[in-house]
N, C-alpha and C positions, 0 to 999 in steps of 0.2 A: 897341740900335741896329738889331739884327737880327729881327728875330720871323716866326716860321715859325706858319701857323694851319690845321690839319688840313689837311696837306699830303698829297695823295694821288697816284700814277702808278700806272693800270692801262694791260696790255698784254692787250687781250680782255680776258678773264677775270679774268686773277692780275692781283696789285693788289702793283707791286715795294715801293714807299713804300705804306704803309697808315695813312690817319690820325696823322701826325706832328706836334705840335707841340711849341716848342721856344723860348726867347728866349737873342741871344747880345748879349751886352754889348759897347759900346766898350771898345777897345783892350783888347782880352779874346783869348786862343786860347782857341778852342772846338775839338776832337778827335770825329769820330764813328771810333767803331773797331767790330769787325763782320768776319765772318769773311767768306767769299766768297760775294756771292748774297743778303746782307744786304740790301743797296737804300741801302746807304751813298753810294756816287757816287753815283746818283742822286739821292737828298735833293741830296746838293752842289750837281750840275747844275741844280737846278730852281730857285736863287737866283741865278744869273744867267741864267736860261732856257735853257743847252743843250739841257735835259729842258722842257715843258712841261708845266705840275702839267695831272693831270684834273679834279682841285676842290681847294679851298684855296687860300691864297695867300701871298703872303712880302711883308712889308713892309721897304723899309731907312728909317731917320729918318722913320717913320711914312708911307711914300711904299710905294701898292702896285707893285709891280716890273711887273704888267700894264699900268699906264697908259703906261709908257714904250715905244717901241720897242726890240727885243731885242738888235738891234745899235751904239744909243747904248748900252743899259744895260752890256753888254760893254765897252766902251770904259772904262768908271768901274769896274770891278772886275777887280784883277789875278786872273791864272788860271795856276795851275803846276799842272803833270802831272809823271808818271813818266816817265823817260827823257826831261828837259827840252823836247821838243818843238820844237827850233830849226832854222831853215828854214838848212838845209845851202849854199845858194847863195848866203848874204848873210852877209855879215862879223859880227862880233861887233858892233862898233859899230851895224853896219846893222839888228838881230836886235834890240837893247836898245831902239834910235828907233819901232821898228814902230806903236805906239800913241799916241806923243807927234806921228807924222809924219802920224797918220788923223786925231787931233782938230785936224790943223792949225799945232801951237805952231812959233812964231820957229824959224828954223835955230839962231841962236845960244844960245836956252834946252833946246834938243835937247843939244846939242853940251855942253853945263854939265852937264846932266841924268848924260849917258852915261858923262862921265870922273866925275862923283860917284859913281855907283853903280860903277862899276868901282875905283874904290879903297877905297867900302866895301868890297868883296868882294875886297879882296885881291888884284885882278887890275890890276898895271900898264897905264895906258892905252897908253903910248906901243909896249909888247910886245902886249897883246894889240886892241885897237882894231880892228885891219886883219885879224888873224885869222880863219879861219876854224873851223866849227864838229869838223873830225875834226881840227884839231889842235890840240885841249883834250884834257885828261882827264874823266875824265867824270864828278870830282868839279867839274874848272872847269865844265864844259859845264852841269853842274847848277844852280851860280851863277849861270851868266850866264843862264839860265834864270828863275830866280829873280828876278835883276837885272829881266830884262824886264818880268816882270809886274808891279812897281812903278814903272816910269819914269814913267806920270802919274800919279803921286802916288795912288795910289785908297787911299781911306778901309778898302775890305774886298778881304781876298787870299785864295783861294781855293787849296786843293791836296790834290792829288790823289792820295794815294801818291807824295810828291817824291820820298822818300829811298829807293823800296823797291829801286833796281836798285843801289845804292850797296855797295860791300863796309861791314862795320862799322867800320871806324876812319876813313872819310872821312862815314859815316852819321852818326857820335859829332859831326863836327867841322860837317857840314852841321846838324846841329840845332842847335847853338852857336852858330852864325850866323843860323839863323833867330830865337832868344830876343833875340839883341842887336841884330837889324833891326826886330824888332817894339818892343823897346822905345824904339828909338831914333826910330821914325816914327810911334808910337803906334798901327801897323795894327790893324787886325780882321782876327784870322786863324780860316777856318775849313780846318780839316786833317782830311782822311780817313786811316786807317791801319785794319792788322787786326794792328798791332805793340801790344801793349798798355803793352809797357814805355815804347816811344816814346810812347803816350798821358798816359802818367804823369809823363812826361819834360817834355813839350811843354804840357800842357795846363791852362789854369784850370777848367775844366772838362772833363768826359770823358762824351758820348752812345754809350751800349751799344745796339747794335741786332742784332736776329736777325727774320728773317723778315718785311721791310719794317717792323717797330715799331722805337720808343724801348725799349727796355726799363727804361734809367733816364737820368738824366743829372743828373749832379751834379761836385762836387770831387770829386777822385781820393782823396783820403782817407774819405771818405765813403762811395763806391764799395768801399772793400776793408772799412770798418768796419760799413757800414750798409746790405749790399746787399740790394737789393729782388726780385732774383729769383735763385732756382739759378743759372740761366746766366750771371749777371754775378757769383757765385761762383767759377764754373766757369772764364770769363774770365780774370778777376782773379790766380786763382791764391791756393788756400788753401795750399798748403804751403810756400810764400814770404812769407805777407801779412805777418810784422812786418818783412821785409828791404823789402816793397814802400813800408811804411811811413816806416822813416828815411831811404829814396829822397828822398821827398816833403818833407822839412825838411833846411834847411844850419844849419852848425855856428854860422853867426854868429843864427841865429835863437834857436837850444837854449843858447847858449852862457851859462855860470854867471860872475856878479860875481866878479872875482879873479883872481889868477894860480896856476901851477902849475909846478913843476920840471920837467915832463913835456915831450915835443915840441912842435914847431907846426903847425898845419895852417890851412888858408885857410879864412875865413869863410864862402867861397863852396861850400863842399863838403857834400856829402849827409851826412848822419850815419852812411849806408852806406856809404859813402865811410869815413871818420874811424874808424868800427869795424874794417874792415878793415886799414886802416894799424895801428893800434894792434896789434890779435891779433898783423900781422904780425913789428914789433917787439918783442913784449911787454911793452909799456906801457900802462900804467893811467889816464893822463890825457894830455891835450895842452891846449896853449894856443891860441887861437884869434886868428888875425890878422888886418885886410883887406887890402884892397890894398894899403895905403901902410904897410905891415910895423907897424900898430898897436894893441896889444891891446884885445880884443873881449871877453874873459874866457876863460875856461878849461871842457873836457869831461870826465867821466870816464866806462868804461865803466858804469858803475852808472846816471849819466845819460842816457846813451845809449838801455840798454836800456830803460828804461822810455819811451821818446818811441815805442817799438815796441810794445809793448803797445795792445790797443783803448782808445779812451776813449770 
């Protein structure tokens, strides 16, 4: 959907983004991670024109993004940043309509728009609607953040370090929300991070960059089994890679025909996860459930370890 074609920003001299290219698939999260000074935002920026590339170009549905003017093409792509970005003077409700109220749309499909996403996200319309933006917390403030940048619907969502000002247990729960809004609206998401975990977390793919390049880009599994340079070694983290491993797979994927006398653990769990649980009990297998409490088959550790192993 996306494709990026020697994407380049120089400032003078230094060249932040240097010859990038890169294709990101529908309804796909794409991850660039990158330490600070990367050219990470920037790549991001220069797909809805914040940044203007100095040569190259980015096409969306084979449409290059220069033929368009840069302020329609904004309009069509959500944009989250850090520290949600909400304009302090205007109500929650008023804050969520901002983009749906520039292209125009009916009050009434506004008004559908703003209580839909506000009870996706877990925020009462009727409590928060009228609210203002410092009396949220600022895991809601992040949301409603969030909220914003998809009220017109846009096909691609763009973000920016969302989660980085977040403590970790509302960071854990905001990225849980962002997996089940992507999959529920089939976005294209592209997310900046220099969290690598959260890259692994978040990502169908994960773009490593150091010093305006790609270094690699690929699946996160790939990335710790097949890396292409020291520095996305280095990244990745070798003295963790088989924990990073059974990150990347849930119990209901690994999960062996059968049952077992052993616990239960949800289908939906890391195999990182499910090893942990186990050591902690010390048990040797667990039974694998989904949602609707129904066997999936059964894990044991011996299984386990080996999904952690390179292949």
């Amino acid at each position: 959907m996306i494709r990026i074609e020697n994407i380049t920003k120089r400032y003078g001299d230094s060249a932040v983004v240097d010859g990038v290219s890169m294709n990101i698939e529908r309804n796909s999260i794409t991850v660039i991670v990158g330490t600070s000074g990367s050219g990470k935002s920037t790549l991001l920026r220069m797909i809805n024109r914040l940044v203007e590339p100095s040569q190259g170009r980015v096409l969306i549905d084979e449409k290059d993004t220069a033929s368009e003017p840069a302020h329609l093409l904004r309009r069509r792509i959500g944009y989250a940043i850090q520290g949600h970005g909400l304009f302090p003077h205007r109500s929650i409700a008023q804050n969520i309509a901002t983009v749906p109220r520039l292209l125009e749309w009916p009050e009434a499909r506004i008004d559908a728009r703003v209580t839909e996403l506000l009870e996706i996200f877990q925020l009462d319309p009727g409590v928060f609607a009228h609210k203002f933006p410092h009396q949220l917390s600022g895991g809601q403030q992040q949301r409603v953040g969030v909220a914003r940048a998809l009220a017109a619907e846009p096909a691609v969502l763009l973000m920016d370090e969302p989660f980085g000002a977040l403590d970790p247990v509302i960071r854990a729960k905001a990225q849980d929300d962002l997996l089940d809004i992507q999959r529920r609206f089939g976005t294209t998401i592209v997310l900046v991070t220099h969290d690598i975990d959260e890259a692994f977390r978040l990502g169908d793919q994960v773009a490593v960059m150091s010093h305006g390049k790609v270094l690699q880009c690929d699946r996160p599994a790939a990335l710790l089994t097949q890396p292409a340079d020291p520095l996305v070694t280095l990244m990745t983290g070798s003295a963790d890679r088989a924990l990073r491993l059974l990150s990347l797979t849930s119990a209901g994927e690994a999960a062996i025909p059968g049952a077992t006398a052993g616990i239960s653990v949800a289908a939906s769990a890391s195999l990182r996860d499910v090893l942990s649980d186990l050591v902690w009990r010390g048990a040797d297998a667990a039974n694998v459930l989904d949602t609707e409490g129904r066997p999936r088959g059964h894990l044991t550790v011996a299984a386990i370890l080996s999904h952690g192993r390179s292949r």
